[in-house]
N, C-alpha and C positions, 0 to 999 in steps of 0.2 A: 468878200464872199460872193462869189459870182451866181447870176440868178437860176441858170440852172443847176445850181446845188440846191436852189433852194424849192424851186417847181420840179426835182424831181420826187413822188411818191414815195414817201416813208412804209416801206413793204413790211409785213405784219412780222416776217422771221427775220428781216433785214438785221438787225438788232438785238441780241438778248439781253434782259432786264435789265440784267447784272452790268451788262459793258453797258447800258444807256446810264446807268447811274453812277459807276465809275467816270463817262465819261463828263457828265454833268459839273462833278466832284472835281476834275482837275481844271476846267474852264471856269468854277467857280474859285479853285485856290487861284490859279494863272492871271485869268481875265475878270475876274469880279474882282476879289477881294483889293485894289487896288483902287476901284473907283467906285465902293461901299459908300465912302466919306459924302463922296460929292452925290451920288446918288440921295442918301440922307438929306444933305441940304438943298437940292431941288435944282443942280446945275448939273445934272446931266439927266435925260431920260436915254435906258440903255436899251432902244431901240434894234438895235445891230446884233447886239447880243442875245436878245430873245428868237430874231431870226438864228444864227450860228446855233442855237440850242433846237430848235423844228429840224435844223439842219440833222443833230445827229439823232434824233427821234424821240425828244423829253416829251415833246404834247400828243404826242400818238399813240403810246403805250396803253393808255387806257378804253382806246377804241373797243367799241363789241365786235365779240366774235361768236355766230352764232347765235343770237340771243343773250350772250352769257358778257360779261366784264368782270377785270379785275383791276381796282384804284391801284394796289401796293407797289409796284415801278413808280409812279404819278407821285405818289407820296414819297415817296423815297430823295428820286432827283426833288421835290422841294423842300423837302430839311437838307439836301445837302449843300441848295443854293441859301437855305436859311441860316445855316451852319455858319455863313459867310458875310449875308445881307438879308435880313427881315425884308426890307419894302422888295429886292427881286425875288423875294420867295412868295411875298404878296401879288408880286406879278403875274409869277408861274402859274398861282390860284387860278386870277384870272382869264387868264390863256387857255388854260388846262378844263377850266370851266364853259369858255365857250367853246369849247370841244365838243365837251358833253353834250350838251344843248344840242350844235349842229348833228352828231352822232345822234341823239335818240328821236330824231324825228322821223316824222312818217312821209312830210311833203316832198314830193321827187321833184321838185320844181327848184327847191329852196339847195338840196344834193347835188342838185347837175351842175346848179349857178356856182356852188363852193368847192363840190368835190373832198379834197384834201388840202385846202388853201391852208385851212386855220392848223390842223395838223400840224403841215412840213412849217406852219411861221411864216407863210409867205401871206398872209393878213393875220393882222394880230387885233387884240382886242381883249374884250372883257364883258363884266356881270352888271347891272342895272335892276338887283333883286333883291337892294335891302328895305326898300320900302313894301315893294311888294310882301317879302320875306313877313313885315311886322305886320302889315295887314290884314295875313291870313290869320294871326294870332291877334288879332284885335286892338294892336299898338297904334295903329296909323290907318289914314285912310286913302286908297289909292292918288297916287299925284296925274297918273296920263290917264288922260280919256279920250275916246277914238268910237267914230261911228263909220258902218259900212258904207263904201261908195261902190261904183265900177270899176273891179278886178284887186279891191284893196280895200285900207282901211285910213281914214284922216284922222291924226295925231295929235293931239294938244298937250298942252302942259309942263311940269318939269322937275328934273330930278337934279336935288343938291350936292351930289359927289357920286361920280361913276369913274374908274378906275382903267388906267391900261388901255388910255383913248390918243390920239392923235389923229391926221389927216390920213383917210383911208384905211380906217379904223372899224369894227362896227362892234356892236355889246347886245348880250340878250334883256330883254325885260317885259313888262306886265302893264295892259294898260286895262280900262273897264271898260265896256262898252256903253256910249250914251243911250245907244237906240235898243238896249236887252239889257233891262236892271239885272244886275248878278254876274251877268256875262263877262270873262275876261280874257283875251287872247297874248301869247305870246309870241314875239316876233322880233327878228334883226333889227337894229338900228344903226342903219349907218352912219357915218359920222360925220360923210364927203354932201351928204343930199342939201340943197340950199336952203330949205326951211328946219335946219338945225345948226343950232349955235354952243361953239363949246366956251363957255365961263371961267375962266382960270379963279381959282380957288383963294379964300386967305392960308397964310403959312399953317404951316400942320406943326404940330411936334415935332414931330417926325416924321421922315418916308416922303417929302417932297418931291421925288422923281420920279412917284409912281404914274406918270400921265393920270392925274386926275385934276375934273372938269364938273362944272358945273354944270348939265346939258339942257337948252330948251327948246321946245318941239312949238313950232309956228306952225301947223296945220300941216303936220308934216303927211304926203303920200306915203302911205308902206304896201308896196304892191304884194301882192299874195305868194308871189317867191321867198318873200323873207319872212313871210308867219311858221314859228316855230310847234305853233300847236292852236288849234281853235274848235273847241274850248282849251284853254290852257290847266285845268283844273285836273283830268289824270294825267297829264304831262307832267307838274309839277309837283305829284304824288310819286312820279318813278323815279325824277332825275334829283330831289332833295337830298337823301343819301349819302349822293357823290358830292353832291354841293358841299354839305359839311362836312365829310371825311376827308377831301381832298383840302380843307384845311387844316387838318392835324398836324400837316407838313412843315406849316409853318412856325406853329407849336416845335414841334422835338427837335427840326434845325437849330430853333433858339438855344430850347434848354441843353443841347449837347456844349454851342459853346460859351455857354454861361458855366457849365461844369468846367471847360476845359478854361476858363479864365481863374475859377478858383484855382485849379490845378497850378497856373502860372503862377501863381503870387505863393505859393503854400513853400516853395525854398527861402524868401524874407519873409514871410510873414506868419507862418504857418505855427511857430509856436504860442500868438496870442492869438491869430483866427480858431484856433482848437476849442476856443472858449465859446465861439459864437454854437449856436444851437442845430445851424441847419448847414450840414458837412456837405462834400462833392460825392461821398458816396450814400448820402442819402436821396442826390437826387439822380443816379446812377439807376438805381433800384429802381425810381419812379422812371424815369424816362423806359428803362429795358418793359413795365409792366404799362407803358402808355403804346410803346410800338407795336406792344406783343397783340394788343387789344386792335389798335389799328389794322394789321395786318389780318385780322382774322375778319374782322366786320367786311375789308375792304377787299375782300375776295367773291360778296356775294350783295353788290349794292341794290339789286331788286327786289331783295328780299323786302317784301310785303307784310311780313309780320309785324305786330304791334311791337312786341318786345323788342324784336331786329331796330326800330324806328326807337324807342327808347335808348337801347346801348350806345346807337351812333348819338342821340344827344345827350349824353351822360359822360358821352367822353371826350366830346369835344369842350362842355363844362369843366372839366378834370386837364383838359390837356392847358385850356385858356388860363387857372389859378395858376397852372403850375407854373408857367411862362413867368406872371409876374414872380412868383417865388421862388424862383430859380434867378431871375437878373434883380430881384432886390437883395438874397444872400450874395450875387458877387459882385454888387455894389459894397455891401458890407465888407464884403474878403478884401476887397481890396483897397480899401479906405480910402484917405484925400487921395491916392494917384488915380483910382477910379472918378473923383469928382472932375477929373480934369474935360475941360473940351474934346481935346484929341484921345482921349482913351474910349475905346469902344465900351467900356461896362456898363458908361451912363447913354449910350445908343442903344444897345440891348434895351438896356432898363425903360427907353421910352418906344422900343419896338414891342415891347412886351406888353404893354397897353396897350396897344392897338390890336395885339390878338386879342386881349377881351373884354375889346369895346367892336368890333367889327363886327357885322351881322352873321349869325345872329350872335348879338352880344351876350355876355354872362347872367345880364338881369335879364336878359329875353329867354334864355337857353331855363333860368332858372324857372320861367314863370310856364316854359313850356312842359317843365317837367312836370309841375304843379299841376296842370292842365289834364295832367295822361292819366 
């Protein structure tokens, strides 16, 4: 992939929805699904590939036009990378999320320095907001703290898993200010700056290849180009939305093929799986009334309404059970050949926990509802 494919500007009609997600679709049958396995087990990070996908326009689609965005392309191309591989549809998230981020700022400083970088994939990256995330809901209490200097702000602290990082890498996130109790700003964090150190992780379950890093902040400079928003508080009231809608993606890639696993096995197996409870077309039903929701919510992410802010966490709860429910029947459908190593069912089945343990997670999502 040569570099100016990849610096040159993903133009807004460049691309219609329809071909960025077909083309997604075949670079995930072609070039993913092949090195799914290894992805899982944490021997490959598919660096190259997330670049070739900026290439034909997957993290751009959701840029504002006008004031106005629409997720639904964004969501699309990642169930149809999920459809494929969980942890690179976890990735897309993150990609896709520090999209948004850079997209909805106001600092021209922080714009001029990126432009389109993160867009076309020519720096990749990710999110550093699930603590943050639990914070504002009373789970956690902020991990960076950072006080004003000259032309910046000094960094401390540290965050125990940030995703979608490597060398020349940077992630959005939330620190508190020490010098203005309450205060909290949002800002880039690079990942190349010498007073940050990336942690390699113990093994996960699953999705070992997602570049995720332990990261810690030695008094790190963040100069005022990479503040995402100061105060960060209605910043992070506009771009939440997207945050969790653009993970449903991850959600209904699964459950499409956890259906279609059922489907595989239903010519040997299909006259005793009839018996089990939970059939491939009942989660046909569920997935068609989970995207129809998605698509609707994700056509107007700034919606400010209370209610608007309830639907999207109502259904990203909805979309997380179904995950598991969907890869533990085709764990069932397909009995001991699904218990095998090399059989995807029992990948699914642990990618599927991880959509609803991931921020915000099920018992957060649950407790927020609680809340409203």
């Amino acid at each position: 992939m040569g570099s100016s494919a990849v610096s040159r500007r993903v133009a807004d009609d460049d691309l219609a929805p329809a071909s960025i997600v077909d083309q997604v679709a075949t670079i995930a049958r072609k070039n993913l699904a092949p090195m799914a396995a290894a992805i899982d087990a944490g021997t490959i990070y598919p660096d190259e590939l997330l670049r070739r996908l900026g290439d034909i326009g997957a993290w751009a689609s959701h840029l504002p036009k006008n004031g106005r965005a629409d997720l639904s392309c964004a969501i699309q191309a990642i169930a149809a990378l999920g459809e494929v591989c969980g942890a690179t549809a976890f990735m897309a998230w993150c990609q896709n999320t520090l999209v948004w981020y850079a997209a909805n700022s106001d600092n021209p400083r922080l714009i001029a320095r990126f432009g389109d970088k993160f867009a076309t994939g020519q720096i990749l990256g990710g999110t550093g907001l699930s603590n943050p995330m639990k914070s504002f809901f009373g789970i956690e209490k902020l991990k960076l703290k950072g006080r004003k200097v000259e032309g910046g702000y000094i960094v401390r602290g540290a965050l125990p898993w940030v995703s979608n990082l490597g060398p020349g890498h940077f992630f959005g996130t939330i620190f508190e200010r020490e010098d203005q109790p309450g205060g909290i700003v949002m800002f880039l964090a690079d990942c190349s700056a010498p007073a940050i150190t990336l942690q390699p992780c113990k093994a996960f379950l699953a999705m070992d290849g997602t570049g995720t890093y332990g990261v810690q902040f030695r008094d790190v400079f963040v100069p005022d180009d990479l503040v995402l928003a100061d105060p960060a508080g209605p910043f992070v009231k506009k771009i939440r939305s997207g945050f969790i809608l653009l993970q449903t993606g991850m959600a209904t890639g699964l459950i499409r093929d956890c259906i279609n696993i059922m489907n595989e096995v239903d010519a040997p197996l299909g006259h005793v799986n009839r018996y089990l409870p939970q059939q491939p077309v009942n989660f046909q039903e569920l997935l068609a009334e989970l995207e129809t929701e998605a698509m609707a919510l994700a056509r107007d992410p700034y919606n400010e309404e209370e209610s608007y802010w309830r639907k999207v966490v109502a259904l990203r709860l909805r979309a997380g059970e179904a995950s598991v429910a969907a890869a533990h029947a085709a764990m069932l459908h397909c009995g001991a050949r699904g218990y095998l190593r090399s059989h995807r069912a029992q990948r699914r089945l642990r990618e599927a926990y991880f959509v609803a343990i991931v921020t915000p997670a099920t018992k957060q999502l649950r407790k927020m509802l609680a809340d409203m």
